[in-house]
C-alpha positions as CSV (number, residue, x, y, z in Angstrom):
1,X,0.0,0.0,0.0
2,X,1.1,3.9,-0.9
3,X,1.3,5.7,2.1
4,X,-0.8,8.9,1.8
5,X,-0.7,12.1,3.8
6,X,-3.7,12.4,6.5
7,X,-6.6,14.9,5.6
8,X,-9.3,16.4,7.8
9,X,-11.8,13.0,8.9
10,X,-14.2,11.8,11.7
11,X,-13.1,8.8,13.6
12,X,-15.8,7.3,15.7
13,X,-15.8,4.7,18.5
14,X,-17.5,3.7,21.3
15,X,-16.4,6.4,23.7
16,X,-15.1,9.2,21.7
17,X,-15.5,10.6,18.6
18,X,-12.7,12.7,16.3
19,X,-13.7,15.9,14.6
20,X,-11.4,17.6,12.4
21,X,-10.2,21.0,14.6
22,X,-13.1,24.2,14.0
23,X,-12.8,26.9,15.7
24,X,-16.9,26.5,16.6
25,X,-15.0,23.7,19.6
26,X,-12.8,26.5,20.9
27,X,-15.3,27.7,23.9
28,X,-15.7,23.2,25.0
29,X,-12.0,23.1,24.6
30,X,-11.1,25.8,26.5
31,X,-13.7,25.2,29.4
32,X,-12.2,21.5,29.1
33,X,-8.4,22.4,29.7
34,X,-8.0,26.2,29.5
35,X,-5.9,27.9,32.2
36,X,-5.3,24.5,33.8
37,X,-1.6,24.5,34.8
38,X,-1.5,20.6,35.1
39,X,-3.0,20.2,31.5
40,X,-0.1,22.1,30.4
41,X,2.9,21.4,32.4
42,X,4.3,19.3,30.0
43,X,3.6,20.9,26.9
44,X,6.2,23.6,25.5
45,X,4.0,26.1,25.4
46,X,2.5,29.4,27.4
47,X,-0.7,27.8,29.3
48,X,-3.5,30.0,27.6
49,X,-5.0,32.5,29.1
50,X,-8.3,32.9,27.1
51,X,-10.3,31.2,24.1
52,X,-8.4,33.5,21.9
53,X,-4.9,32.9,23.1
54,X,-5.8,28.8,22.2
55,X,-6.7,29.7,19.2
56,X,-3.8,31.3,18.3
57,X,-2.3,28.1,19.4
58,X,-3.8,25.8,17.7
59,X,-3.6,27.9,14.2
60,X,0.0,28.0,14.8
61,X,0.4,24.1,15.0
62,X,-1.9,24.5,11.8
63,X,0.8,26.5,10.5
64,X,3.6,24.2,10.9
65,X,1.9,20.9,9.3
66,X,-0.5,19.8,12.3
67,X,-3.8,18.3,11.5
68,X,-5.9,18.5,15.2
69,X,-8.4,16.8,15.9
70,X,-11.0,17.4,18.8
71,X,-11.7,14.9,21.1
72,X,-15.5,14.8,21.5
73,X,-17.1,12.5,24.6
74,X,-20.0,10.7,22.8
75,X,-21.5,10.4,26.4
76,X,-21.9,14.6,26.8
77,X,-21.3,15.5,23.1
78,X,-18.8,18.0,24.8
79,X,-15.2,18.2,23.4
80,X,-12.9,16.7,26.1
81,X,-9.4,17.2,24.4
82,X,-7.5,17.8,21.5
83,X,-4.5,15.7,19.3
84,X,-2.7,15.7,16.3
85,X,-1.0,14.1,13.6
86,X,2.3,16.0,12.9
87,X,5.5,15.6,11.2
88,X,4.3,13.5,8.2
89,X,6.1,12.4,5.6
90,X,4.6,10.4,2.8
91,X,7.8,9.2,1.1
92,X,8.9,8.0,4.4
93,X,5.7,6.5,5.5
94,X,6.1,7.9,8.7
95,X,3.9,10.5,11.0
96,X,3.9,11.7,14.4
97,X,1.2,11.6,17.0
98,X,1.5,14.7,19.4
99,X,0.0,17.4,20.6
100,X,-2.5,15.9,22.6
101,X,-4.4,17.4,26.1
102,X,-7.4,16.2,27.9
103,X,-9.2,17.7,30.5
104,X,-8.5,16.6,33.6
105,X,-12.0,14.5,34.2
106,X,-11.0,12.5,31.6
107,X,-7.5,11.3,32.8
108,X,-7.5,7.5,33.5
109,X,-10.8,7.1,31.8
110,X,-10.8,4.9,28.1
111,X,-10.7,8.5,26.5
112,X,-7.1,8.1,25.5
113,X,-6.7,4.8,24.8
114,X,-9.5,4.7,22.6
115,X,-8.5,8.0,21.1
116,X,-5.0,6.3,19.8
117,X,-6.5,3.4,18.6
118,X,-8.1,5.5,16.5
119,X,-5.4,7.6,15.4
120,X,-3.4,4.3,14.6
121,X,-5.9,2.4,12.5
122,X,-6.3,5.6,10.4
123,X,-2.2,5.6,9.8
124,X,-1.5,2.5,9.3
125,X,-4.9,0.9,7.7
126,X,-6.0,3.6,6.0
127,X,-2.9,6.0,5.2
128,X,-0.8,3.3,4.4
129,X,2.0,4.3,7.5
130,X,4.7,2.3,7.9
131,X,5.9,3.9,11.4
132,X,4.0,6.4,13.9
133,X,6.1,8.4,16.8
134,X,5.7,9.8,19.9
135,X,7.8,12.2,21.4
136,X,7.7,13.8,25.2
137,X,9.4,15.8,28.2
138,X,11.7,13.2,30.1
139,X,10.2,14.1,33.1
140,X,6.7,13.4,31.9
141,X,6.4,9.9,33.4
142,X,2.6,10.0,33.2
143,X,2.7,10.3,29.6
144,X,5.6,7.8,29.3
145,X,3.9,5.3,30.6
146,X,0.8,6.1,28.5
147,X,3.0,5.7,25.6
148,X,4.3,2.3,26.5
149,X,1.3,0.8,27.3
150,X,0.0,1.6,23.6
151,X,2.7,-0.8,22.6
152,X,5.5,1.6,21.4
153,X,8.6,0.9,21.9
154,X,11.4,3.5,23.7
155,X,14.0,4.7,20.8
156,X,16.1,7.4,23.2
157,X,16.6,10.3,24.3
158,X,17.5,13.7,22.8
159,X,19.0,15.7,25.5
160,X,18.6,19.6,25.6
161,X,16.3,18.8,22.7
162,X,13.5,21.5,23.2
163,X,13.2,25.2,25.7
164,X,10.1,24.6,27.6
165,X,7.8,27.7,28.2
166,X,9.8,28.4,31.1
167,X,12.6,28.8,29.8
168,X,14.4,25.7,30.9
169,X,15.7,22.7,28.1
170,X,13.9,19.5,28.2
171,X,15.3,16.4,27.3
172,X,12.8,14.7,25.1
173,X,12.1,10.9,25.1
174,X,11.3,9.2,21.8
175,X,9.1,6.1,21.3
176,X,7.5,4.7,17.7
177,X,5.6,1.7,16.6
178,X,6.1,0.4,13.4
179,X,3.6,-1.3,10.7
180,X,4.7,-5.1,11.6
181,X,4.0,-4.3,15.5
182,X,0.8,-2.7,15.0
183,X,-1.2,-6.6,14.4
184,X,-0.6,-7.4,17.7
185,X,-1.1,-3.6,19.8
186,X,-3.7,-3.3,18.5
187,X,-5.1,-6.6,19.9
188,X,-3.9,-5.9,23.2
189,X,-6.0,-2.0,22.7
190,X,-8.8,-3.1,21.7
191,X,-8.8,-6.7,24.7
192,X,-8.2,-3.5,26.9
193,X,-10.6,-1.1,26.0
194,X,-13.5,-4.2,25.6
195,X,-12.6,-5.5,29.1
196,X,-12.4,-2.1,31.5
197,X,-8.9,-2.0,32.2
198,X,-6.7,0.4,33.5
199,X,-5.9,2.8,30.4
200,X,-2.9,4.3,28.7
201,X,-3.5,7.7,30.0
């Protein structure tokens, strides 16, 4: 199969549903996870301040290659989260999952979990991906952990890799799941996610 490079979809499942980014889910998303410190220690940017100041975010992922999608809980109808694909490359059959926040309600719940099964059927089933990364702070251990128990495997570490919005330099962990491995995580999701156990995140 010829990889192909994402475009804007809906990816539905049992407890979330993915919308392509509009800026009609900006007031949800910033209720969901604006000015919420925790949400965004990790992530290397300013925690906004106000529905515009996450807009301006988000366009400026949109600006560098980022397709968002917004996390929508099919309980509420409420958007919950946002994440991305990023960093693709349709020669190298490769993209990036990142830029990803939840609300805090939804940590530990199936939201994430379910959320990257869908993201990683739709690369590697549908847009033909031959590898899909992860990348986060070193000190992140929650997400760490979320990301192994997704199935992907640790690849390094990239020290002084990134300034955080504090000014400080992260070291950034890497992690990736390739086409071959996908058969079997996907499995091991989807066992998870049927029988109630504990989450990836």
């Amino acid at each position: 199969m010829t990889a192909k490079p994402p475009a804007p979809v809906t990816l539905t499942g049992t407890h979330v549903r993915l919308e392509p980014f509009d800026p009609a889910h900006l007031a949800d998303l910033f209720e969901a996870a604006g000015r919420d410190e925790e949400v965004w220690r990790w992530v290397p940017v300013a925690v906004p301040q106000s529905e515009q100041q996450l807009a301006d975010l988000v366009r400026s992922w949109q600006a560098k290659g980022f397709l968002p999608f917004a996390v929508i809980g099919r309980q509420t109808g409420r958007v919950i989260g946002l994440t991305c694909y990023l960093d693709v490359s349709v020669q190298d059959e490769r993209l990036e999952i990142g830029g990803t926040f939840y609300a805090r309600s939804v940590w530990r719940t199936a939201v994430n979990t379910e959320s990257k099964l869908l993201l990683l059927t739709h690369a590697f089933e549908e847009l033909g991906m031959g590898r899909v990364c992860w990348k986060t702070d070193r000190l992140n251990e929650r997400s760490q952990n979320a990301i192994r128990r997704l199935g992907a495997q640790y690849e390094g570490t990239h020290r002084r890799e990134k300034r955080r919005a504090d000014g400080t330099f992260r070291d950034t962990v890497y992690f990736s799941m390739l086409r071959e491995e996908w058969p079997a995580a996907k499995l091991r999701l989807t066992e998870r996610l049927a029988a109630g156990q504990p989450p990836t995140g």
